[in-house]
N, C-alpha and C positions, 0 to 999 in steps of 0.2 A: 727574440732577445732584446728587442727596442722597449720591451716594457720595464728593463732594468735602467731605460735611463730619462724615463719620465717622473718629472714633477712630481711630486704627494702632497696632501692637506695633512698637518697637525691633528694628532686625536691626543687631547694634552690630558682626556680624565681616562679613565680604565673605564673601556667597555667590555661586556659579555661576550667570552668565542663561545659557540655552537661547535660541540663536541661530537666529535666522529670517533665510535672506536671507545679504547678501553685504555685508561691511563695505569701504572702498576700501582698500587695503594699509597708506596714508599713514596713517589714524586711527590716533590714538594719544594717551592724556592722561587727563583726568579730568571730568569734567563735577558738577560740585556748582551744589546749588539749594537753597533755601529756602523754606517754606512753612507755613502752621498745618495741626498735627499731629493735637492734641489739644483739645477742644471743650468738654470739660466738666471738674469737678473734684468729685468728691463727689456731690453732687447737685442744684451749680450748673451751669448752662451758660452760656457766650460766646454774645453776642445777636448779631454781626458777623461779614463776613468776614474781618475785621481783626486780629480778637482769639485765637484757636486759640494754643496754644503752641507753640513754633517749633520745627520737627522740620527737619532738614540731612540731604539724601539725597547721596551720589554713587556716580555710575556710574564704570569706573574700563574702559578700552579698553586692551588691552594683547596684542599678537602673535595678532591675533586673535579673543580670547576678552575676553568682558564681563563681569565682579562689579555687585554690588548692594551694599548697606549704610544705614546709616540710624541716628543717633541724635539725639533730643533735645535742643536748647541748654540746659545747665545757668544758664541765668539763675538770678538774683536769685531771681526771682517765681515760675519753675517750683520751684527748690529747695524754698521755703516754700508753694508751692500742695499739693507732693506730703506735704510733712511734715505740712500743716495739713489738707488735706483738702479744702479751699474757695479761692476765688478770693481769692487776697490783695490784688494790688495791680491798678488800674483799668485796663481797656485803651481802645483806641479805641473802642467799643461798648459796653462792658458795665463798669456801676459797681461794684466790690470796695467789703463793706460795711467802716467804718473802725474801728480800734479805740476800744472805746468810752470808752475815759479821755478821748477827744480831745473836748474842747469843741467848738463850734459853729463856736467864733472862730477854733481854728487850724485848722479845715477848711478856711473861709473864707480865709483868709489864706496856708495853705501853698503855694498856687498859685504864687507868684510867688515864693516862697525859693529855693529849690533846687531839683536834682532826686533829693533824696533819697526823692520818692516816684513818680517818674516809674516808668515800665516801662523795665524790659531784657530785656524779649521780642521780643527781633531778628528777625522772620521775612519782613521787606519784600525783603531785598536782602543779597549776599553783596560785599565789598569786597575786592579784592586788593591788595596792598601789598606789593610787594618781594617777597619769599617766602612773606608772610603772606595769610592771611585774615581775614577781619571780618565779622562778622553785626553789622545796620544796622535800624533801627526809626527814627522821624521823631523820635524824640525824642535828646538829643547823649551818648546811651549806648551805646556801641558793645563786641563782646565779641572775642577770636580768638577761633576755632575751629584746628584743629590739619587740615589739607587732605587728612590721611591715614588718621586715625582717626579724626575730629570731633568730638574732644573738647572739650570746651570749659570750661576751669577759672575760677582768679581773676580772668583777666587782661581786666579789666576798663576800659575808658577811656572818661573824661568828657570831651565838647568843652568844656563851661560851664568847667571850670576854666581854658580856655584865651581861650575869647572868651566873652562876654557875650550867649549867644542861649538860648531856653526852647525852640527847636521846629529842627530840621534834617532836611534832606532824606535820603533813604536811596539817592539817586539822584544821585551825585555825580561829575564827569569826571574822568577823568584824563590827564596830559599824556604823550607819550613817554617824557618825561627825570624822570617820577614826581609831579610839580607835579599835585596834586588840588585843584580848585575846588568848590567847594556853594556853597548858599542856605538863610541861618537866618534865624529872626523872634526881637526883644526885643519882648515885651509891654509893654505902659503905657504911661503918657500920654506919654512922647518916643518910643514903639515906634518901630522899626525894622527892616527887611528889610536883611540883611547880606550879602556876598558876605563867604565864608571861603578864604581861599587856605591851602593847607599847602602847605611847600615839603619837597623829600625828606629824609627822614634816618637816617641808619645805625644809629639806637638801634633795640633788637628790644622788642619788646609795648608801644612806644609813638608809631606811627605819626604822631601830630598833635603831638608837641611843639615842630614848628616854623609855628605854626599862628597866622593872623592875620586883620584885617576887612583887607579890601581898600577894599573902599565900601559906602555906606550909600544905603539910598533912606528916609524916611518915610514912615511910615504913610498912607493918605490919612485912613482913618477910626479913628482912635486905639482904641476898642474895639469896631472889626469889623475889626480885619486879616483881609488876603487868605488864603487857604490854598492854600500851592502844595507841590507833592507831585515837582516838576521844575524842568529850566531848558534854555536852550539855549545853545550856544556854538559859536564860531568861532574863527578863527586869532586874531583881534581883538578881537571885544566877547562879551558873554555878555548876555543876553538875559532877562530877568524878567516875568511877565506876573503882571500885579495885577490877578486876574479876581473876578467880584463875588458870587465861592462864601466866603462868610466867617465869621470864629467870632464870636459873637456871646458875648465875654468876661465880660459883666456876668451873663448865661445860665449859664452855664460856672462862673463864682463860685456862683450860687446853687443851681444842680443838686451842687455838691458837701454843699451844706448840706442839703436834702432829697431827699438822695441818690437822685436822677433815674438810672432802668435802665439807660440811652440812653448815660449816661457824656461823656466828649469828644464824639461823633459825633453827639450829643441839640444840640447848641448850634451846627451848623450852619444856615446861611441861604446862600439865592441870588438874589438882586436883577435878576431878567431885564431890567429897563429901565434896568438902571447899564452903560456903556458899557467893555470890557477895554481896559484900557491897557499897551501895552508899555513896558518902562523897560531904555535898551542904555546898557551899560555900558564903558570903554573899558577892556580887559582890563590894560594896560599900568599907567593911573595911576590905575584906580577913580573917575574922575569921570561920571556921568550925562549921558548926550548931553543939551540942551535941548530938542531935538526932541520933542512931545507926540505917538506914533502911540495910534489909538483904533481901538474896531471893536466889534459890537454883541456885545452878552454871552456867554460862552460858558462853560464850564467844563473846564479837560483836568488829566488825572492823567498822563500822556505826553508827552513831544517824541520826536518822533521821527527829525528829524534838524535842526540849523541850518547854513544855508553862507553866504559872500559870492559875488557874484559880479556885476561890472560898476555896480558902487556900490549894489547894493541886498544887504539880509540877507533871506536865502529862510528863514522858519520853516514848520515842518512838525511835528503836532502832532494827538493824537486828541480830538475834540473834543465836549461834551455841551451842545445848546445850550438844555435845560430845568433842569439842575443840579439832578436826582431820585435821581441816580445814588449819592449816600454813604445817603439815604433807603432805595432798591433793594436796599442790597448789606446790610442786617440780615437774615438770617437768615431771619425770621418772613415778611421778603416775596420775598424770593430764591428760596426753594422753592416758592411757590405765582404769583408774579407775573411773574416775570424782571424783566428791568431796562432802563433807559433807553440806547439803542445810541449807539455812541461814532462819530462820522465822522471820516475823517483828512481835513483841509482844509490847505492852501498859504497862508500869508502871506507877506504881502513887503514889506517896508518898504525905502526910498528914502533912503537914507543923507544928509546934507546935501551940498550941494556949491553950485557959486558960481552955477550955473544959476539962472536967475530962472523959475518955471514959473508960469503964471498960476491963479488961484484956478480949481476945477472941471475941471481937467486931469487926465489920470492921469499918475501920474508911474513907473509902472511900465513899463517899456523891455525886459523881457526878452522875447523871441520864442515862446519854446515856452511860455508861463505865461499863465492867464487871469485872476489874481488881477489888483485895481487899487487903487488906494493914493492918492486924491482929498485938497489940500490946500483948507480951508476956510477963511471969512473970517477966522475969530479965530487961523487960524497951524497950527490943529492938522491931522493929517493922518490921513482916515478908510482903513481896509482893510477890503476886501471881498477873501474870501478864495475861492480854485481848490479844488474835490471832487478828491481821490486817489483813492478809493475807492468804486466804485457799494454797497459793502456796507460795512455796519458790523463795525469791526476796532479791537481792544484788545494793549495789551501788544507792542507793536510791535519789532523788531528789524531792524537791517541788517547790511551787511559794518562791524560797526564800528571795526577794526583799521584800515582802508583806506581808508574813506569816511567817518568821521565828521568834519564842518566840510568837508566835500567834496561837492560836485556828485555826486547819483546816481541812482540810476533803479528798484532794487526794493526794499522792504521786505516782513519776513515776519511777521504779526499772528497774534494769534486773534480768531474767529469770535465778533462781538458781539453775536450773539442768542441761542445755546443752547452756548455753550462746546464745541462737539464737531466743531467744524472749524479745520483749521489755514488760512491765506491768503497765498500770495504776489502781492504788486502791483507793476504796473507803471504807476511815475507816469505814464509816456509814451504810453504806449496806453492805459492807464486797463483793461489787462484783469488778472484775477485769475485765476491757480491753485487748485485744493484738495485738500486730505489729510482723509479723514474714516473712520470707522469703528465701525460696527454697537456702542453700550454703550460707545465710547470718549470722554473726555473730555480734550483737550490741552494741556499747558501751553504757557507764555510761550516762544517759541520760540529758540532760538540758532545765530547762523549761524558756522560754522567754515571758514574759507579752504581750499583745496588750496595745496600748498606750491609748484606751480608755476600757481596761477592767473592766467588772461592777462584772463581777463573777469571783470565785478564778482561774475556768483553762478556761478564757477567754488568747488565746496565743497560742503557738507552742510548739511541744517538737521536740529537735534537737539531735541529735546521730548519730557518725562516723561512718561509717559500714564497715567492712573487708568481701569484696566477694571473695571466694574461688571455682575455677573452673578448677578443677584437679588440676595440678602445677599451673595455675596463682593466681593472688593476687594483688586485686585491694580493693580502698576503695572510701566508696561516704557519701556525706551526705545526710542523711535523715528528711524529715520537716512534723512531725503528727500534727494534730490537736486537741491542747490539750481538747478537748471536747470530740468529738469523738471518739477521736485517732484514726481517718482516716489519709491514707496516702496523702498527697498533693502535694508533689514535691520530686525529689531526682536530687543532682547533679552529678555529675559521669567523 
């Protein structure tokens, strides 16, 4: 697992992979991903999985034959990390010490100004936008990247100048017709969980300039907002879950003052006997169903897929029900410990309707579904949730071109116990597929349609592979067939 968190060298021109195997005629395109590159700086190191500097690989499928490539996001903070030598600005793990003119007080207080000290070390998530792309980090700085050479220059864009949020997802939907929705947090005492609607528009290196709140939910606990790292959505509503993994802001203030290691990721809590609450949202006017659905604690970094379907919203979503897992993923315990397994579980909430159901009923009516959804004396409505998955699985993907807000049947995860196997599941039988290999570790999986597919995993699933062979470290891409999940090709 250690070779996931060594160093790499830039390969900034497209070199030749060495072809194993048989690619289907049809592939053809580019495959970019995003990931931490780089671990240390000088003679500091990133204490997180989080925190690495953001390195942008693509593989590039073309009549045949596969290239490689690889550079660097020129953020901000990598610019000034290489010029300076040391970790400049703070990541989600690991505190950048501050310059020392800065008093106590504007430590303290810079928090909530701007984000002029946030990170633009984009390595969560790649955005596509019209012709563009976007490297994405939780925080509302987002950068292009150039899809062909990955370059990635000034062209820099702030959400905060457009809405009023400190923290955004990197995991944001997009609609057919270009309409992209997310989920930010306003910290402080009127904090707020925001839906952010952008709608499309024709300006180039400024994606979000038509960008607005749609709706607001409140905080429950003004400084311990929830931390959510996703969302879910439907033709309809979109889906919030304010689960009881939270930042503990007063914490956060003061680890900035005596500059606590841990960083961001130090001033998390999880509250196992605080109950998850979903909050659905009605996509159209942004008002808050009244409806209270609850269910006992859990923590996901994932959705996996949300749909309607015969008046109830089906959420699907991986799930951590000890919340050890932002603890797990430092460095110091990830190499000697592993981490806490993520289960993918079924909810299902019961949409309101004119139905009078008696208290202690289930009100879940779907046939194939084992999850149940009991309304209680005081109105609220408890969810016990359906297992997907007999094994634990992270980083989840589907046909999302086709299925996403749609009824469907397999998702393709990675293996959430030692990272070195790939999983396809079948919600319906509950049986799983696997791709594994001797020193290989897989990434986040992507599923790519056939152009004449009639079934949901008619297609390929494609994933980066880190081989690890003693000290070397190399990577290849991998091409299963999403049916079988046989192997078919790997380039190297």
């Amino acid at each position: 697992m250690e070779a996931l968190f060594r160093t790499v060298s830039e390969t900034p021109e497209p070199i030749k992979a060495r072809l194993k195997g048989n690619l289907p005629p049809w592939l053809k395109g580019s495959l970019l991903r995003v990931g931490p590159g780089q671990f240390e700086v000088g003679s500091q190191k990133y204490n997180h999985l989080f925190d690495g500097l953001a390195l942008i690989h693509r593989f590039n499928i073309q009549d045949g034959e596969v290239t490689y490539q690889n550079r660097f996001e020129r953020s901000d903070c990598f610019l000034r990390a290489q010029r300076e030598n040391r970790i400049v600005v703070s990541e989600f793990g690991t505190r950048a010490y501050p310059d020392p003119c800065k008093s106590i007080f504007s430590r303290l207080f810079s928090y909530f100004k701007s984000t002029s000290e946030a990170t633009d070390n984009n390595l969560v998530n790649l955005m596509p936008v019209g012709n563009e792309v976007y490297a994405m980090t939780e925080t509302p700085l987002i950068r292009r990247i150039d899809p062909q050479t990955l370059e990635s220059g000034k062209e820099k864009v702030d959400y905060s100048k457009y809405v009023a949020v400190n923290h955004i997802t990197a995991h944001p939907h997009i609609e057919p017709d270009g309409t992209i929705y997310n989920f930010g947090t306003r910290y402080g005492k009127d904090g707020v969980y925001a839906l952010v609607k952008v709608s499309p528009t024709d300006e180039e290196n400024n994606p979000i300039k038509q960008t607005s709140i749609l709706g607001t939910i409140p905080i429950k606990w003004s400084f311990w907002p929830s931390y959510h790292h996703s969302f879910g959505i439907t033709d309809n509503y979109i889906i919030f879950i304010e689960q009881p993994m939270v930042i503990n802001v007063l914490k956060l203030m003061l680890s900035r003052v005596l500059l606590s290691p841990k960083g961001y990721g130090g001033a998390f809590e999880f509250y196992k006997k605080t109950p998850v609450q979903f909050h659905v949202i009605d996509k159209a006017t942004g008002k808050v169903l009244t409806t209270t659905y609850l269910a006992d604690a859990f923590f996901t970094f994932h959705h996996i897929n949300t749909y309607e379907e015969e008046g109830h919203l089906v959420v699907d979503a991986c799930c951590y029900e000890k919340g050890e897992i932002i603890h797990d993923l430092f460095l110091e315990h990830l190499k000697k410990d592993g981490f806490e397994p993520a289960i993918a579980k079924r909810y299902v909430l019961p949409l309101p309707d004119s139905k009078a159901v008696k208290c202690g009923g289930n009100l879940v009516s779907l046939s194939y579904c084992t999850a149940s959804a009991v309304r209680r004396e005081d109105g609220t409505i408890y969810c016990t949730p359906e297992v997907l998955s007999r094994e634990p699985v992270e980083l989840c993907q589907i046909n999302y071109g086709q299925y996403n807000k749609k009824k469907y049947r397999y998702f393709y995860g990675l293996s959430w116990v030692n990272l070195a196997k790939l999983i396809k599941v079948d919600t319906r039988t509950k049986e799983n597929k696997h791709w594994s290999d001797e020193g290989c570790l897989p990434s986040e999986p992507v599923f790519v349609p056939a152009p004449d597919a009639v079934k949901e995993d008619d297609g390929v699933v494609l994933s980066l592979v880190v081989r690890s062979t003693g000290e070397a470290r190399s990577v290849f891409l991998l091409v299963l067939d999403g049916e079988t999940f046989a192997e078919l090709a790997r380039a190297e």
